[in-house]
N, C-alpha and C positions, 0 to 999 in steps of 0.2 A: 481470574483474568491473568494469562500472564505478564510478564516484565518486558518492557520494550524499551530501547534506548533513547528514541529521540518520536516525535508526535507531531505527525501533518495531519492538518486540517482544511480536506479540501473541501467543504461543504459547501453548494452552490454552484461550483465550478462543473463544468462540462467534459466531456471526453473533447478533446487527449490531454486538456490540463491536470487532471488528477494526476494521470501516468506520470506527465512531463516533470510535475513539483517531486513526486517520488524519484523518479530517477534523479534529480537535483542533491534532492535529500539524501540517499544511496550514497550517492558520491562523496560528501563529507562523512563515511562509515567509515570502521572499521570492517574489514572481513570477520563473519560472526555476532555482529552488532547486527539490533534487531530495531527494524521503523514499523509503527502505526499508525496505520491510514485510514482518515475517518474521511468519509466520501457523502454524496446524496446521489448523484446520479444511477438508476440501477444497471445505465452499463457498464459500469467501472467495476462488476465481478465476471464478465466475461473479458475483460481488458486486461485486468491484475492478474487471470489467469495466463492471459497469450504475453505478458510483460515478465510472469516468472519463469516460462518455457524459455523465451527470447533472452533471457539476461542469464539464467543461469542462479538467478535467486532464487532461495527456497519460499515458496509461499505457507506457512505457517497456519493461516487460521483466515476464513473470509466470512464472517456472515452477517446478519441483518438485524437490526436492533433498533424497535423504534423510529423508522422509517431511514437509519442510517446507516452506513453499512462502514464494516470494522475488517481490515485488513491487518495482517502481521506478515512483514515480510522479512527473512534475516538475508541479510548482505553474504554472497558466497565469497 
């Protein structure tokens, strides 16, 4: 797994609250400081994609694991 700097935990939460706490999250980065986003909802992989298009953040790594889904985003 790799190293991430800071770890949201949106489990339970719905679209667009995932997104919304992440960009919150983003915002106390550094540029190159990297967030992990642990979600439930399974639109929150076609959102974290259209969220890292729309920001200009790199999306890192999105996949599925035990019914929960693991996001890595680095702050551009």
């Amino acid at each position: 797994m790799a190293n991430w700097d800071q770890e949201l935990d949106a489990s339970g939460l719905n679209c667009p609250l995932p997104i919304l706490r992440a960009k919150k999250a983003l915002a106390g980065l550094q540029s190159g400081q990297v967030l992990h986003v642990i979600a439930t909802d399974p639109g929150s992989v076609k959102d974290f994609e259209a969220f890292a298009k729309q920001t200009g953040n790199e999306l890192l790594e999105s996949k599925e694991e035990g019914g929960k889904f693991h996001f890595l985003i680095k702050k551009a």
